[in-house]
Each structure stands twice: as C-alpha cells, then as structure tokens.
LOTOR-548896 format. One record per atom (N, C-alpha, C): residue in one letter; x, y, z; atom name; chain; residue number from 1. Coordinates in pm, whole numbers, plus 50000, padded with zeros to 5 digits. Layout:
# LOTOR-548896
PANU  type      x      y      z  atom  mol  seq
PANU     A      X      Y      Z    CA    A  NUM
...
//
This chain:
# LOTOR-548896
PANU  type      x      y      z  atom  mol  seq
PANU     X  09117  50917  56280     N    A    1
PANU     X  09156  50930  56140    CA    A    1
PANU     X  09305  50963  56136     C    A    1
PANU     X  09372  50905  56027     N    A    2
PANU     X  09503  50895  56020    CA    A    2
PANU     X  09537  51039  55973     C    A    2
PANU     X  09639  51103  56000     N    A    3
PANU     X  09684  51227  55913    CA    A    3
PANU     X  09781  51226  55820     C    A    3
PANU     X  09762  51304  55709     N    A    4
PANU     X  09839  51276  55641    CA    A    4
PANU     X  09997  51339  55604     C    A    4
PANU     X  10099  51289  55542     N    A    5
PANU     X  10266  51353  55572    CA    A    5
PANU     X  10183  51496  55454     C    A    5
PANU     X  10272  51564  55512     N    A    6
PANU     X  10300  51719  55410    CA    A    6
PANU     X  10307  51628  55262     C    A    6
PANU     X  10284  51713  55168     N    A    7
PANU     X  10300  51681  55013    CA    A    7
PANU     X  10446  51689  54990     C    A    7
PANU     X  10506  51607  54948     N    A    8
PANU     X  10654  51668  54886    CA    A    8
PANU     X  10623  51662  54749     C    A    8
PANU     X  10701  51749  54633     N    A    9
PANU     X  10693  51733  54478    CA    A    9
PANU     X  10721  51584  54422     C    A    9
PANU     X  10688  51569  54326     N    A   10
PANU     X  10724  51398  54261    CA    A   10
PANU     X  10802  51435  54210     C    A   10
PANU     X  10929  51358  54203     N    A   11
PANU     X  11049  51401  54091    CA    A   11
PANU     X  11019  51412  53980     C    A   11
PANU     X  11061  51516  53907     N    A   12
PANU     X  11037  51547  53746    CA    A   12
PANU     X  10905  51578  53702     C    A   12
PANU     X  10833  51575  53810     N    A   13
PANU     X  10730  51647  53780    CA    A   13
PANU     X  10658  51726  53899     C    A   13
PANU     X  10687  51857  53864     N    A   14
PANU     X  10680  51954  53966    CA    A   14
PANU     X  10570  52064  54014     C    A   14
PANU     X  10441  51960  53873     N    A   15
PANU     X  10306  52016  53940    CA    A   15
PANU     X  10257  51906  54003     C    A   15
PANU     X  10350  51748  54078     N    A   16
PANU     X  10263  51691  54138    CA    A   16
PANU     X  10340  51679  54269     C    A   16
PANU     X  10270  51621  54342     N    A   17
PANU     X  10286  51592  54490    CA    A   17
PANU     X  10225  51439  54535     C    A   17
PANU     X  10317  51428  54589     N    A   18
PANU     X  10318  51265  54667    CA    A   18
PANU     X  10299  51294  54810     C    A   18
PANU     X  10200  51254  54866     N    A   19
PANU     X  10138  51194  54996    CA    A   19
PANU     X  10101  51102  55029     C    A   19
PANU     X  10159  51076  55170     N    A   20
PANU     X  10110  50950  55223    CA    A   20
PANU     X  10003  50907  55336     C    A   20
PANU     X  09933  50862  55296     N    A   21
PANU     X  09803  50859  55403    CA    A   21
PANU     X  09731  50692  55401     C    A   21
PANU     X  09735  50676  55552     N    A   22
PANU     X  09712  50504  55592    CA    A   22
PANU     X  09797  50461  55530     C    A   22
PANU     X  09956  50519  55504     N    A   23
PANU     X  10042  50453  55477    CA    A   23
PANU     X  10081  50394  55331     C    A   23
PANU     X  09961  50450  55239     N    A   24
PANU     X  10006  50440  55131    CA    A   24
PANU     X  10043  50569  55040     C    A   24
PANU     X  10148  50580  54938     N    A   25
PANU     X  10202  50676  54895    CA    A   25
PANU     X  10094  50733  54772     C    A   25
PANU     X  10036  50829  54806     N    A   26
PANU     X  09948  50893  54698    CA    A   26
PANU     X  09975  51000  54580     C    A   26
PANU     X  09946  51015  54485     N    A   27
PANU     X  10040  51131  54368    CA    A   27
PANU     X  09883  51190  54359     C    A   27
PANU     X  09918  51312  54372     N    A   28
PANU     X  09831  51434  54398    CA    A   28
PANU     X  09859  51553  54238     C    A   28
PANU     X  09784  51612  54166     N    A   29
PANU     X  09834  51705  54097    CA    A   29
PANU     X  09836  51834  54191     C    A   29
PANU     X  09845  51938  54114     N    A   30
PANU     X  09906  52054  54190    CA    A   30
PANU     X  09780  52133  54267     C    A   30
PANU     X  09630  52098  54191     N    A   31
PANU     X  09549  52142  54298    CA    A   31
PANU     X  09462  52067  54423     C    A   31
PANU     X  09536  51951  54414     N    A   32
PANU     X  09487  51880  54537    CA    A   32
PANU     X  09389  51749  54495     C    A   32
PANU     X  09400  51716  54383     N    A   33
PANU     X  09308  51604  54278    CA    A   33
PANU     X  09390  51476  54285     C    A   33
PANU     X  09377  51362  54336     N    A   34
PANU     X  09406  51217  54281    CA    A   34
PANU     X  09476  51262  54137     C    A   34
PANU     X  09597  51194  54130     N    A   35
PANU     X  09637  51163  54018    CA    A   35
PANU     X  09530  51002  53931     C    A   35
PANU     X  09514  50942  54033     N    A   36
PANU     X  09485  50796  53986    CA    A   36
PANU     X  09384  50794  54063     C    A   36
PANU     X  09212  50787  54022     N    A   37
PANU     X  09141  50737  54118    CA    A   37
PANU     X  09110  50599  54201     C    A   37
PANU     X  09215  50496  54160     N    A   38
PANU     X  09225  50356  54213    CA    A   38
PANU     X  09299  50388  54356     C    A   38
PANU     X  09347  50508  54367     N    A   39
PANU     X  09445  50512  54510    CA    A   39
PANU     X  09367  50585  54586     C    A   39
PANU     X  09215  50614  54586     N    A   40
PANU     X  09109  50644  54688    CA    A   40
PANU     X  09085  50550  54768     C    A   40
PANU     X  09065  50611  54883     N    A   41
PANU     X  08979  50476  54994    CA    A   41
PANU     X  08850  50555  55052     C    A   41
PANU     X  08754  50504  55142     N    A   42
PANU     X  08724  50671  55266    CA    A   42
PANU     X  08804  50680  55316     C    A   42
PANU     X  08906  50655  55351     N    A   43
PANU     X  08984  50719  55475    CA    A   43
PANU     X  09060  50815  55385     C    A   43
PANU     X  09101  50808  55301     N    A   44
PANU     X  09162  50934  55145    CA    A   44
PANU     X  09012  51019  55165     C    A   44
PANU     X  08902  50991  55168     N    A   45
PANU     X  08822  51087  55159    CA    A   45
PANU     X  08763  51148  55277     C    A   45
PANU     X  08762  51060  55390     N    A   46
PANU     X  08735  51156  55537    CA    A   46
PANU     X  08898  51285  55536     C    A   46
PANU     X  08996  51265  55475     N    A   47
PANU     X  09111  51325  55520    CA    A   47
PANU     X  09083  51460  55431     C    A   47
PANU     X  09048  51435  55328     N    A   48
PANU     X  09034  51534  55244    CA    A   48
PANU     X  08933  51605  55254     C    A   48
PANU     X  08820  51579  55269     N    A   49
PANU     X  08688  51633  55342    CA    A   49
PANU     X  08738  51771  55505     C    A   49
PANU     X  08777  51675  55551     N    A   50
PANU     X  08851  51738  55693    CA    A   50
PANU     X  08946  51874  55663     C    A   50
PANU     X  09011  51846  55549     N    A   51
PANU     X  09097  51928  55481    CA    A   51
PANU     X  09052  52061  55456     C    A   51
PANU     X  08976  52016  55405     N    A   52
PANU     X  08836  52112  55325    CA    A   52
PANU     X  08783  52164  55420     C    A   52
PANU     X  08759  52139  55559     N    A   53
PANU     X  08654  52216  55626    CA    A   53
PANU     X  08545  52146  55668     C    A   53
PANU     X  08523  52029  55643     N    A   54
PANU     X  08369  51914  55612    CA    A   54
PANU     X  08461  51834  55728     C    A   54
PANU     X  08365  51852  55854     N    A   55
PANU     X  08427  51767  55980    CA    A   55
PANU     X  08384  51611  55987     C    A   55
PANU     X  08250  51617  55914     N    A   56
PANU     X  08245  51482  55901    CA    A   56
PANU     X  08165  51450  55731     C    A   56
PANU     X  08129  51352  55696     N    A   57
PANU     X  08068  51296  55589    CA    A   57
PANU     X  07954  51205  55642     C    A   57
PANU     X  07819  51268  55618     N    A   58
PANU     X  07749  51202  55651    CA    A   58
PANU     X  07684  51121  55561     C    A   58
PANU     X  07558  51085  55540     N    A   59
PANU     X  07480  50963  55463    CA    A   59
PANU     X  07487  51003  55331     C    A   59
PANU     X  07445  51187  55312     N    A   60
PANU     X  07412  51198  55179    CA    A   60
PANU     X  07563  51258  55120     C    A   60
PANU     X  07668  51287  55198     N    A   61
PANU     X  07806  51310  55131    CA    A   61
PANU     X  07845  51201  55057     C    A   61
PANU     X  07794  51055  55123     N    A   62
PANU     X  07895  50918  55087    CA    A   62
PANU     X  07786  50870  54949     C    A   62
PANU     X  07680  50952  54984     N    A   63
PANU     X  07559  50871  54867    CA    A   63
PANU     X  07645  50980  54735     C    A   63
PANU     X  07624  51090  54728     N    A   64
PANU     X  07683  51191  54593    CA    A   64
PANU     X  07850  51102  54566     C    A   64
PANU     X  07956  51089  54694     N    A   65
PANU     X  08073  51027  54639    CA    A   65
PANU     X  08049  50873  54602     C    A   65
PANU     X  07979  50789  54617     N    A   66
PANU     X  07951  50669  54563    CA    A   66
PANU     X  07871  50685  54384     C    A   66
PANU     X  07788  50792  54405     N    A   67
PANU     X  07773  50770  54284    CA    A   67
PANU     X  07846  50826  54171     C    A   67
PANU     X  07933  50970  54219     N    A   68
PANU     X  08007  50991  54109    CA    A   68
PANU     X  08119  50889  54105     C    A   68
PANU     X  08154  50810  54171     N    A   69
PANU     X  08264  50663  54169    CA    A   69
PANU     X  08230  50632  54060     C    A   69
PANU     X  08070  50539  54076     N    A   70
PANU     X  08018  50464  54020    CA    A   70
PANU     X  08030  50486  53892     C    A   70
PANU     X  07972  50655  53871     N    A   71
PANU     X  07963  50688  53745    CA    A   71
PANU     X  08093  50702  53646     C    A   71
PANU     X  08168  50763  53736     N    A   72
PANU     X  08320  50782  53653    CA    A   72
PANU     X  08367  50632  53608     C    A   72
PANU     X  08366  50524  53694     N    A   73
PANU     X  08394  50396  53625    CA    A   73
PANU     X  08329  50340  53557     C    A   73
PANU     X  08226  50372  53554     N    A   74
PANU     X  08108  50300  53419    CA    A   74
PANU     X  08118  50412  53343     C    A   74
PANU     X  08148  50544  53249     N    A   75
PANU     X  08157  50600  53177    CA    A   75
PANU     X  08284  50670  53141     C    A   75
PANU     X  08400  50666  53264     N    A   76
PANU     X  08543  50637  53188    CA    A   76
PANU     X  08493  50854  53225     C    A   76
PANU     X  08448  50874  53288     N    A   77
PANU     X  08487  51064  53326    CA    A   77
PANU     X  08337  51073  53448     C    A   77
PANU     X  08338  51223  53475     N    A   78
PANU     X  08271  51251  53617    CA    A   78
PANU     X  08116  51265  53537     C    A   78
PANU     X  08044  51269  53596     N    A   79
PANU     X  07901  51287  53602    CA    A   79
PANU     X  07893  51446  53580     C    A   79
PANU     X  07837  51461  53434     N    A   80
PANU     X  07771  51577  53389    CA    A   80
PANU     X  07719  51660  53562     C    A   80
PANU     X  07659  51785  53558     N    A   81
PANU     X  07573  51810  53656    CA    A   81
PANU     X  07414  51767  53616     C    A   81
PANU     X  07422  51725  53516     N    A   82
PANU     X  07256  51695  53468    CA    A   82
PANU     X  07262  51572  53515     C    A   82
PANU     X  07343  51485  53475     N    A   83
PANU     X  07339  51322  53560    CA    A   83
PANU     X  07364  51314  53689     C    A   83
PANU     X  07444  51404  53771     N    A   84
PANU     X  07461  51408  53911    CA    A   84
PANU     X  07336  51413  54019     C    A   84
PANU     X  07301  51526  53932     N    A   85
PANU     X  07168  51574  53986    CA    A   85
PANU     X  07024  51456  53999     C    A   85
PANU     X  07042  51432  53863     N    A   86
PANU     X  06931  51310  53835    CA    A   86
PANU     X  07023  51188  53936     C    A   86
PANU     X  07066  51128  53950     N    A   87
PANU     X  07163  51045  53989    CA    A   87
PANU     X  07123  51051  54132     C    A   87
PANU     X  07125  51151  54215     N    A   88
PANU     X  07144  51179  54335    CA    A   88
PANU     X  06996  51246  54356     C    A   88
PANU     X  06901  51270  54283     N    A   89
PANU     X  06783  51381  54311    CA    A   89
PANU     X  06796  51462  54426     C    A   89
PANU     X  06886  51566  54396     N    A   90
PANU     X  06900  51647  54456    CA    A   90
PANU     X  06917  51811  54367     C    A   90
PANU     X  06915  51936  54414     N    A   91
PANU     X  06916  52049  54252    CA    A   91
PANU     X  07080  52071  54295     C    A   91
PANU     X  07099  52139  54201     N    A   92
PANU     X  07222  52205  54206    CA    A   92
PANU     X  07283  52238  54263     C    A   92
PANU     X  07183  52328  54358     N    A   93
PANU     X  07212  52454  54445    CA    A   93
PANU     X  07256  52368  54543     C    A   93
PANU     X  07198  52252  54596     N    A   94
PANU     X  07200  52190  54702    CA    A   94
PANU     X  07301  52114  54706     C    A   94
PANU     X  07351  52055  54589     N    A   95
PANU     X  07513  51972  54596    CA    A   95
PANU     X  07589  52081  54578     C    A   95
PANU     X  07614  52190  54586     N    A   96
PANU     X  07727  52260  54587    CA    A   96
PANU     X  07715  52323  54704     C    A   96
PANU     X  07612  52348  54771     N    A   97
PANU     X  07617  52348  54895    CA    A   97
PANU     X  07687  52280  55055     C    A   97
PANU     X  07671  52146  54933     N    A   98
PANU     X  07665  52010  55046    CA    A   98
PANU     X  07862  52017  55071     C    A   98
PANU     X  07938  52048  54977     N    A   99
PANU     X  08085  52008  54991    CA    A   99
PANU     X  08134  52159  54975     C    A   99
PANU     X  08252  52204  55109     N    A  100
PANU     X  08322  52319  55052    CA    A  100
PANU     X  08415  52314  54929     C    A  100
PANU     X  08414  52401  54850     N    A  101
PANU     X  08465  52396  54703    CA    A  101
PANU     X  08358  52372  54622     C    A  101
PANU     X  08241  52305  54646     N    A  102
PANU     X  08098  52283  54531    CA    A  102
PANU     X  08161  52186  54521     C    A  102
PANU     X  08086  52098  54413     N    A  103
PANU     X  08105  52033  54332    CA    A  103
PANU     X  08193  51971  54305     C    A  103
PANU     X  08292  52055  54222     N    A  104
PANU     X  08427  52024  54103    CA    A  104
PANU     X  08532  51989  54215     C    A  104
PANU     X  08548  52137  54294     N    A  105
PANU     X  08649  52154  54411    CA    A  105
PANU     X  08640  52092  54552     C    A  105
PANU     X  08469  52044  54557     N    A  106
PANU     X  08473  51964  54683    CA    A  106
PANU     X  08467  51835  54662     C    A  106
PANU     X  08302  51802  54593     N    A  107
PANU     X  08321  51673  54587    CA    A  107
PANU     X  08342  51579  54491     C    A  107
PANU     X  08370  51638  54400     N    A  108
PANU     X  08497  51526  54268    CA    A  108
PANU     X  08593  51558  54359     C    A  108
PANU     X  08683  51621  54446     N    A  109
PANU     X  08819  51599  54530    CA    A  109
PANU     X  08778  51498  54607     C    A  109
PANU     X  08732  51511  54682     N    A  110
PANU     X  08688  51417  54786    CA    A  110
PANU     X  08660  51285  54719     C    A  110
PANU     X  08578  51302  54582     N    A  111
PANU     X  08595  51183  54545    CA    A  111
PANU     X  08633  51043  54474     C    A  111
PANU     X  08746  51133  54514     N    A  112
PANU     X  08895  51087  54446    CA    A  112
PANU     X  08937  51081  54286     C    A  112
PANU     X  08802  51177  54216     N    A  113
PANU     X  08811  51177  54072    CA    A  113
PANU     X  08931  51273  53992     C    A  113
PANU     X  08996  51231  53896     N    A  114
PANU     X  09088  51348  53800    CA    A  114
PANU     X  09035  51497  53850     C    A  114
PANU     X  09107  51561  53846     N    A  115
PANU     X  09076  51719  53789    CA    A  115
PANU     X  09016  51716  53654     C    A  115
PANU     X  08944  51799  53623     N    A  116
PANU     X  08848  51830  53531    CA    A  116
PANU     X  08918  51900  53386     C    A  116
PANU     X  09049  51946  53486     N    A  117
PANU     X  09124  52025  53388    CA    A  117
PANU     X  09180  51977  53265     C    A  117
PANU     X  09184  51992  53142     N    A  118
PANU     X  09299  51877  53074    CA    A  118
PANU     X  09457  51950  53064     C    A  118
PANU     X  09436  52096  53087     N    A  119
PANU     X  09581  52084  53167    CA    A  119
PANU     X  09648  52067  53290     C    A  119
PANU     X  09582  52028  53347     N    A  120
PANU     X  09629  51937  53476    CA    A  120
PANU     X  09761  51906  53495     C    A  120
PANU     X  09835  51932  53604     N    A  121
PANU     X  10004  51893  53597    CA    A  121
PANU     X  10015  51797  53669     C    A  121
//
C-alpha cells in the first residue's frame, strides 16, 4: 500500500488540507473527511483505515463502505443509522464496533463520505 505525503494546508483555505495518495492530489477538511467523495478509491480507503488503526479491511468493512457509497449517491447524504443498520443487518453496537472512530469517525471517513458537520472547513 502506497503512503501517503503529510497534509499541507490548501491555499486560502486553512481548514483544508491537500494530500497525495497513488499519486493523486486529495483536499481533505480539517478533520480528516474527503472534501469530494469522487476522489475515493480503496486504496484512499485501505490508507485511511491503516491510519485509524484498522490493519486491514475485511469482507464485512468493504460490505458497510459499499453500501454507505451506494447510499450517499442514490440519496445525495450518508445513511441514517436506521438505514445503515437495515442496509447492512447488522445492530449498532456492532458497526461502531467494526471501525475505530464508530461510525461517523471511522467508517463515513474511510468511506470517503463529507463530514457530517455543516460547519465543516
């Protein structure tokens, strides 16, 4: 797996950060979230996973990040936890288990979705 350069700030805007990983230049907000989820790949998400603490991604990591993909592009935002859950039949307890950070902080990062925040920088 490729590693990725240190974050430098984006000009003029100084809650984001630009990284480059497999060589393409990525814009990061200030807590570590895709600016743009079109600039995900897995290899953006094995790096970030790794980041996190999660040495690898196995069957049911890629099944929860495929479907919140899925879902965020067919409904234009992330999967409620009531649709995640149903989505993935799995409880709560157990997807926040599954990614360090839970959920919000693990696996919407990982999977390459916005921050949740709407003040987001």
């Amino acid at each position: 797996m490729a590693k990725a350069e240190e974050p430098r700030p984006l000009s003029g805007h100084p809650n984001r950060k630009v990284r480059t990983i497999a060589g393409a230049q990525i814009v990061f907000d200030g807590q570590g979230f895709l600016r743009n989820p079109e600039d995900w790949s897995e290899e953006v998400a094995r790096l970030l996973a790794a980041e996190s603490g999660l040495k690898e991604l196995g069957k049911i990591h890629w099944q929860v990040i495929r479907f919140m993909r899925a879902y965020y592009f067919q409904h234009g935002r992330a999967p409620m936890n009531r649709d995640l859950k149903a989505g993935v039949k799995m409880t709560l307890m157990d997807l926040e288990a599954l990614f360090p950070g839970g959920i919000r902080g693990g696996a919407r990062r990982v999977a390459g979705l916005p921050n949740p925040k709407t003040c987001a920088g």
